[in-house]
NULUMLO-844520 format. One record per residue (C-alpha): residue in three letters; x, y, z. Coordinates in nm, 3 decimals. Layout:
% residues N
ALA|X|Y|Z;
...
***
This chain:
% residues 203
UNK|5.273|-1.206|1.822;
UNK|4.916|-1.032|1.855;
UNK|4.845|-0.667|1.796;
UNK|4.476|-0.573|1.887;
UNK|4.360|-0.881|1.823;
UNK|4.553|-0.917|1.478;
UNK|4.858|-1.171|1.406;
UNK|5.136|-0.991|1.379;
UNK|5.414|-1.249|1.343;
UNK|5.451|-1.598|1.370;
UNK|5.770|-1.756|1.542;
UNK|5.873|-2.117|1.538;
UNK|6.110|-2.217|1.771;
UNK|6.336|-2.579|1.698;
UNK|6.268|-2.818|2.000;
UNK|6.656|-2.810|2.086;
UNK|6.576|-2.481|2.265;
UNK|6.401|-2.519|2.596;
UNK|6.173|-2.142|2.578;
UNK|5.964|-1.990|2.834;
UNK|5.713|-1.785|2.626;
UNK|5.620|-1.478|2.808;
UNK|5.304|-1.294|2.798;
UNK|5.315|-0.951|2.679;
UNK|5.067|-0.867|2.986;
UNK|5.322|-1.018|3.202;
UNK|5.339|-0.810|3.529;
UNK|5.645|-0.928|3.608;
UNK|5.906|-0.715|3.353;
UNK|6.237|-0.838|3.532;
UNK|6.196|-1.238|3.396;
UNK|6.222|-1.063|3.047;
UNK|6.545|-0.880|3.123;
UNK|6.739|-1.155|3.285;
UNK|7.104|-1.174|3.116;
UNK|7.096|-1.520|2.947;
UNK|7.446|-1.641|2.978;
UNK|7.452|-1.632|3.364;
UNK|7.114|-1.710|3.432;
UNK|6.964|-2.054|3.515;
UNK|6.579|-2.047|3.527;
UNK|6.371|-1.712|3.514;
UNK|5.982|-1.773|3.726;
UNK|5.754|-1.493|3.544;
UNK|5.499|-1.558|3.810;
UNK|5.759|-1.488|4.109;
UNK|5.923|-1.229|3.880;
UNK|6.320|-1.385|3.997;
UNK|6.600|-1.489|3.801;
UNK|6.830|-1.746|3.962;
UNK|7.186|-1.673|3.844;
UNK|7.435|-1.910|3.760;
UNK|7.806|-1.907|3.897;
UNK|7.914|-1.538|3.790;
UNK|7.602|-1.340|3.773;
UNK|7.521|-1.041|3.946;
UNK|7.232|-0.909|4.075;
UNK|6.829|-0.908|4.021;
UNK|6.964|-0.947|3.665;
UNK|7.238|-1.180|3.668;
UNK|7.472|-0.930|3.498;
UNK|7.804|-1.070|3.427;
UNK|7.940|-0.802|3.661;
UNK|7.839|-0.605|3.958;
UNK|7.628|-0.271|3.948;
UNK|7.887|-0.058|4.140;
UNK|7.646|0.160|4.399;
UNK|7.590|0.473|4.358;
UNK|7.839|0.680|4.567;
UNK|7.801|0.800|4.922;
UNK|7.733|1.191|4.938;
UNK|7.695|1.173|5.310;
UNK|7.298|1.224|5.288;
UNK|7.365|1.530|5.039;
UNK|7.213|1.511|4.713;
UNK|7.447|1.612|4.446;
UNK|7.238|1.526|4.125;
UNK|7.090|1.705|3.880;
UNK|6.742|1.579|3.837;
UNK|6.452|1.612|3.592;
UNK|6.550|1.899|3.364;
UNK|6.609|1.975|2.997;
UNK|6.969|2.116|2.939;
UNK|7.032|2.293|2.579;
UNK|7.413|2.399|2.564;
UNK|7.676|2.166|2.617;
UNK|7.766|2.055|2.929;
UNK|8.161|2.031|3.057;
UNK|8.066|1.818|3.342;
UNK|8.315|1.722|3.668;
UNK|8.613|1.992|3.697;
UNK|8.734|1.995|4.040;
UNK|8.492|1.755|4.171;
UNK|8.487|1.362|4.288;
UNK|8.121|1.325|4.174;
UNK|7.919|1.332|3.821;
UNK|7.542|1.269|3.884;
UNK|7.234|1.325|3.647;
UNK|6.912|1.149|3.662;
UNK|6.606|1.185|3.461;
UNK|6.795|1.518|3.230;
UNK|6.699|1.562|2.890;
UNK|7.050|1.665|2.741;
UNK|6.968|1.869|2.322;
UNK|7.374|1.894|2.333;
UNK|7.712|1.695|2.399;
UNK|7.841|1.633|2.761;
UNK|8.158|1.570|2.820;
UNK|8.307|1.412|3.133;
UNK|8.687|1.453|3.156;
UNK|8.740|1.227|3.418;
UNK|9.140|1.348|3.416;
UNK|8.998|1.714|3.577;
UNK|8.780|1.530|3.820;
UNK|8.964|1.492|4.205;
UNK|8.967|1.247|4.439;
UNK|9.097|0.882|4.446;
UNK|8.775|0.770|4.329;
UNK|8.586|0.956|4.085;
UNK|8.196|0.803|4.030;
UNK|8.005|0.962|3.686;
UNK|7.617|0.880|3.733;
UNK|7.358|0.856|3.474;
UNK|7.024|0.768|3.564;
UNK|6.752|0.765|3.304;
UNK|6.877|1.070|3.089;
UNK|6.783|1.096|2.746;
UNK|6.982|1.262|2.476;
UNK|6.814|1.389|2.164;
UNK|6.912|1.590|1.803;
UNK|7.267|1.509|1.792;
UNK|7.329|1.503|2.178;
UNK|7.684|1.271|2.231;
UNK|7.804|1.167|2.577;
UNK|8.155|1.163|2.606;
UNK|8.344|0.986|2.854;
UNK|8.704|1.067|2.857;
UNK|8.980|0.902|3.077;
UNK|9.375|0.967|3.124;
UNK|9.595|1.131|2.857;
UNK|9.810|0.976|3.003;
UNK|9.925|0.737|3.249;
UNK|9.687|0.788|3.529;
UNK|9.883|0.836|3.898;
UNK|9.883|0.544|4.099;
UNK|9.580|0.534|4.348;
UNK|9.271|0.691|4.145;
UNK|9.023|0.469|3.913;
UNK|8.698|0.552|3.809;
UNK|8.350|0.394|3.872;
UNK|8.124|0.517|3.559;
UNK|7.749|0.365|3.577;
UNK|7.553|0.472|3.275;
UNK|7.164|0.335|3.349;
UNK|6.849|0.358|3.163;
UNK|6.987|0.565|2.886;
UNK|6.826|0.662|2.570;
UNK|6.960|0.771|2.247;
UNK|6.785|0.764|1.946;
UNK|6.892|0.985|1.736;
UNK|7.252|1.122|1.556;
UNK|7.427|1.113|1.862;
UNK|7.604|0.826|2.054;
UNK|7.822|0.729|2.369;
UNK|8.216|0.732|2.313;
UNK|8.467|0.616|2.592;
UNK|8.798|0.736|2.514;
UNK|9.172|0.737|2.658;
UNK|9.272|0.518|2.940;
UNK|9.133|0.426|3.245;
UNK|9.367|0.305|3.589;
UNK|9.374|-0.048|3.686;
UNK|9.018|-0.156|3.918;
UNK|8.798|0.104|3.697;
UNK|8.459|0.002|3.595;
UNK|8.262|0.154|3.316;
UNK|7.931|-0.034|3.329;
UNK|7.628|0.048|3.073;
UNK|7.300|-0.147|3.167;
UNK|6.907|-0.146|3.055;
UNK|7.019|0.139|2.836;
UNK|6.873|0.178|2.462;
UNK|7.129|0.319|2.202;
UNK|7.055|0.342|1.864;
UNK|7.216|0.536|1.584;
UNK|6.962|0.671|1.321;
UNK|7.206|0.799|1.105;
UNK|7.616|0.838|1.101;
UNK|7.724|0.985|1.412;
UNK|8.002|1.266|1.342;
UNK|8.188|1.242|1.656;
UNK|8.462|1.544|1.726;
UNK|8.761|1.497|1.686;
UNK|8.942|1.582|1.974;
UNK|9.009|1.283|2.119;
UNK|9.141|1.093|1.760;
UNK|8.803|0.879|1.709;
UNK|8.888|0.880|1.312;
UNK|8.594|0.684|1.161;
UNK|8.430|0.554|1.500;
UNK|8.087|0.507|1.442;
UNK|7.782|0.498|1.710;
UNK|7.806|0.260|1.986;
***
């Protein structure tokens, strides 16, 4: 690696490993994030990756990005805002959606007080900072027959004393999928304790 014109860091890579060294000028970003195990060949110059057998989308994710859900042309997210007191998201409602929201405190999603058969929880390129956790938190108990949950957590970013936790139980056909998302734990998260995490740490 270069930086300004400086060596950085020098890699060797054994011939047994067939690379495709990518410039860091590289317009074409998606050849980079290509998920290794189901794909085949990634063209930086057409910026593609062709999946193998099992891989999903532009990707090749080893499962499908459920779609965001339909609002019948209403927009029900929150969008582009800093939020400072904890947020008790979902009660009453079938849909959970925040893109681009700076969260400085915990949000919780009790997916048990949500309604509807299918209850989607959104997260678009939200940020949580300080020691900002999301929470995620299924069934009690066992859930009744009919409801799952689609939970699509994209683009996050924590980096700081806070993490993600997905507790309880979730129904049979449920889908909690976390993509291009950065999470890093800077120091021991203390979790609360209400739904018996014990030691958990970050993840």
């Amino acid at each position: 690696n270069r930086v300004n014109g400086e060596e950085g860091a020098t890699y060797v890579i054994p011939s047994v490993y067939d690379a495709t060294i990518l410039d860091c000028s590289d317009p074409c970003a998606l050849a980079a994030s290509c998920f290794p195990a189901y794909t085949t060949t990634a063209s930086s110059d057409g910026c593609a990756c062709t999946c193998a057998e099992g891989g999903h989308g532009d990707a090749c994710l080893p499962v499908a990005v459920p779609q965001p859900p339909s609002t019948d042309g209403a927009d029900l997210c929150v969008r582009d805002v800093r939020v400072d007191e904890e947020v008790n998201a979902g009660l009453g409602t079938p849909v959970v959606c925040y893109v681009g929201v700076t969260f400085a405190a915990d949000v919780v999603v009790d997916m048990e007080s949500m309604s509807g058969g299918v209850r989607n929880v959104t997260l678009t390129n939200c940020t949580f900072v300080g020691t900002a956790s999301l929470y995620v938190v299924g069934w009690r108990y066992d859930p009744p027959a009919g409801e799952r949950a689609d939970v699509l957590i994209s683009g996050l970013a924590v980096r700081s004393g806070g993490g993600v936790v997905v507790a309880n139980g979730f129904p049979p056909g449920s889908r909690v999928t976390v993509v291009d998302s950065v999470l890093i734990a800077e120091k021991r998260v203390a979790y609360r304790d209400a739904y018996d995490l014990g030691d958990a740490s970050a993840c």
